[in-house]
C-alpha positions as CSV (number, residue, x, y, z in Angstrom):
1,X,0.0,0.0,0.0
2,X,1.3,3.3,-0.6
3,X,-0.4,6.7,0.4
4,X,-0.6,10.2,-1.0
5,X,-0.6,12.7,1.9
6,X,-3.4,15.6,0.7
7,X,-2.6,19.2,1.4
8,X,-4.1,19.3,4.3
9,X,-1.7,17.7,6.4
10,X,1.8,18.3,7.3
11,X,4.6,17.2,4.8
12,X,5.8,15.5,8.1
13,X,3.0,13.2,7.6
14,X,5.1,11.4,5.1
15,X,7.8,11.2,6.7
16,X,6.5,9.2,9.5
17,X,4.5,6.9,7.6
18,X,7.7,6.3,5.7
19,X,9.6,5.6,9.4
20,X,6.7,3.1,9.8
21,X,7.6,1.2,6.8
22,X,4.2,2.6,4.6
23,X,5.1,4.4,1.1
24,X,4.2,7.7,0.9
25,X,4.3,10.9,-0.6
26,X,3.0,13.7,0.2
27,X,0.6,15.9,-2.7
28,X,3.3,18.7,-2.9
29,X,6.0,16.0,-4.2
30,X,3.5,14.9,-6.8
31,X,1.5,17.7,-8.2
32,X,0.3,21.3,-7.9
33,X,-0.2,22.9,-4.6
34,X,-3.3,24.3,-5.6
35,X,-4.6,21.5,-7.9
36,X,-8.7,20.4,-6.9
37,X,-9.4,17.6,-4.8
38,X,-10.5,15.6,-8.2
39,X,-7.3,15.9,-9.5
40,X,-5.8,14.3,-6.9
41,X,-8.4,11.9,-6.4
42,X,-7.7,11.1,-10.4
43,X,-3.8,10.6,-9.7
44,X,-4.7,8.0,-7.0
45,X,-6.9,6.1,-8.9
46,X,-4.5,6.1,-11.9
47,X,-1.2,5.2,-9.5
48,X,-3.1,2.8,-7.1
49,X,-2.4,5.2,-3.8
50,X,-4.8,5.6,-0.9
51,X,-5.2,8.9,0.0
52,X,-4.3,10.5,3.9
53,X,-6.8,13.7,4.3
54,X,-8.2,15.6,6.6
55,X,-10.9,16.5,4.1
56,X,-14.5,15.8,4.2
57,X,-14.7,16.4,0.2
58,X,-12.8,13.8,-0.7
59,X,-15.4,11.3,1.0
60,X,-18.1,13.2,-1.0
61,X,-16.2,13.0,-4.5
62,X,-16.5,9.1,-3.3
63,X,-20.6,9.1,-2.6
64,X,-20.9,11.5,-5.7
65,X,-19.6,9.3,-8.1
66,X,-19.9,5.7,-6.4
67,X,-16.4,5.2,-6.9
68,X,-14.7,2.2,-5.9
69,X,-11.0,3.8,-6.1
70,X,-9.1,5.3,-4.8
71,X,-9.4,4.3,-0.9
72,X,-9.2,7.1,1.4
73,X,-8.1,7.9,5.0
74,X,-9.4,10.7,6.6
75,X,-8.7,11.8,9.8
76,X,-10.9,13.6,11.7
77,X,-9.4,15.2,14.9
78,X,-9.0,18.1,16.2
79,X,-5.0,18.2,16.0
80,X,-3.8,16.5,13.2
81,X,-0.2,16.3,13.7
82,X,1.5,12.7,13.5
83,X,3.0,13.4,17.0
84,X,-0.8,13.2,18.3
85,X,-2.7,10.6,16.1
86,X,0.2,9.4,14.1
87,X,0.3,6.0,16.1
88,X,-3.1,5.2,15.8
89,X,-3.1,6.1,11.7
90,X,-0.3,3.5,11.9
91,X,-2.1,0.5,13.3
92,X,-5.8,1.6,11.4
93,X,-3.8,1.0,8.2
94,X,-2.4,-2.1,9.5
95,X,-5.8,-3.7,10.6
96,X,-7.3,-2.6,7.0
97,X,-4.6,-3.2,4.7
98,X,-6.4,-5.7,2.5
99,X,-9.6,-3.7,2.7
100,X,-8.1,-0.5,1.3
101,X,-6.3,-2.3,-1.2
102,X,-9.8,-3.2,-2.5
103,X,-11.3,0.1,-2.1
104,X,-12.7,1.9,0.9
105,X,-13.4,4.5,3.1
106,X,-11.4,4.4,6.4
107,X,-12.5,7.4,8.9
108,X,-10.1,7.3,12.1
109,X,-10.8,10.3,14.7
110,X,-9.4,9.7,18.8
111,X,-12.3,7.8,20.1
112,X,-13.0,5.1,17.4
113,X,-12.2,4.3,13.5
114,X,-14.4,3.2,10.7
115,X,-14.5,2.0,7.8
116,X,-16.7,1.5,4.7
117,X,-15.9,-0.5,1.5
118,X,-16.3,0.9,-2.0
119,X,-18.7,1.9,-3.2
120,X,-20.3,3.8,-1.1
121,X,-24.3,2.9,-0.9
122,X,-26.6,4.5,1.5
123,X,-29.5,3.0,2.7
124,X,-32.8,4.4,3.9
125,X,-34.0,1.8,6.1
């Protein structure tokens, strides 16, 4: 598995997935600083990455289009910072390795992590 680290989070987010033995890049090494969510979200697909964000639109691009790639991680906490939720990002992608190699949605936030296989489907039950 290897990870694209969205603008959103600190370049030292790749750097200590990297420590933990998990490719990754972060978006600035890759592309345009500015470039939309969608293109990243195309360069994932395209490269077979999962994509690390802190962004909520990246899990809407996924519901939008019923995608079933590229998996994304998004952490939702407060601080951000690897020193803070880095360790538990670590074991998430661990425990979910062969799920987000097929495609999913992995939510991680301090109390509890989630995740969702691609593509998304909502139900109204």
């Amino acid at each position: 598995m290897k990870l694209i680290v969205d603008m959103n989070l600190s370049p030292r987010w790749a750097g200590w997935l990297v420590n933990a033995g998990i490719e990754a890049a972060h978006w600035s090494e890759l592309g345009a600083n500015n470039a939309p969510d969608s293109e990243i979200m195309t360069y994932a697909s395209l490269n077979d990455y999962v994509v690390l964000t802190h962004d909520l639109d990246f899990s809407a691009i996924l519901a939008a289009t019923h995608g079933k790639k590229p998996s994304v991680v998004q952490i939702r906490a407060d601080d951000v910072s690897p020193d803070v939720i880095g360790l538990q990002v670590i074991a998430a992608l661990g425990q979910m390795v062969s799920e987000l190699e097929a495609g999913a949605l992995l939510t991680i936030d301090p109390n509890r992590t989630r995740m969702r296989l691609l593509p998304l489907t909502w139900s109204l039950d």
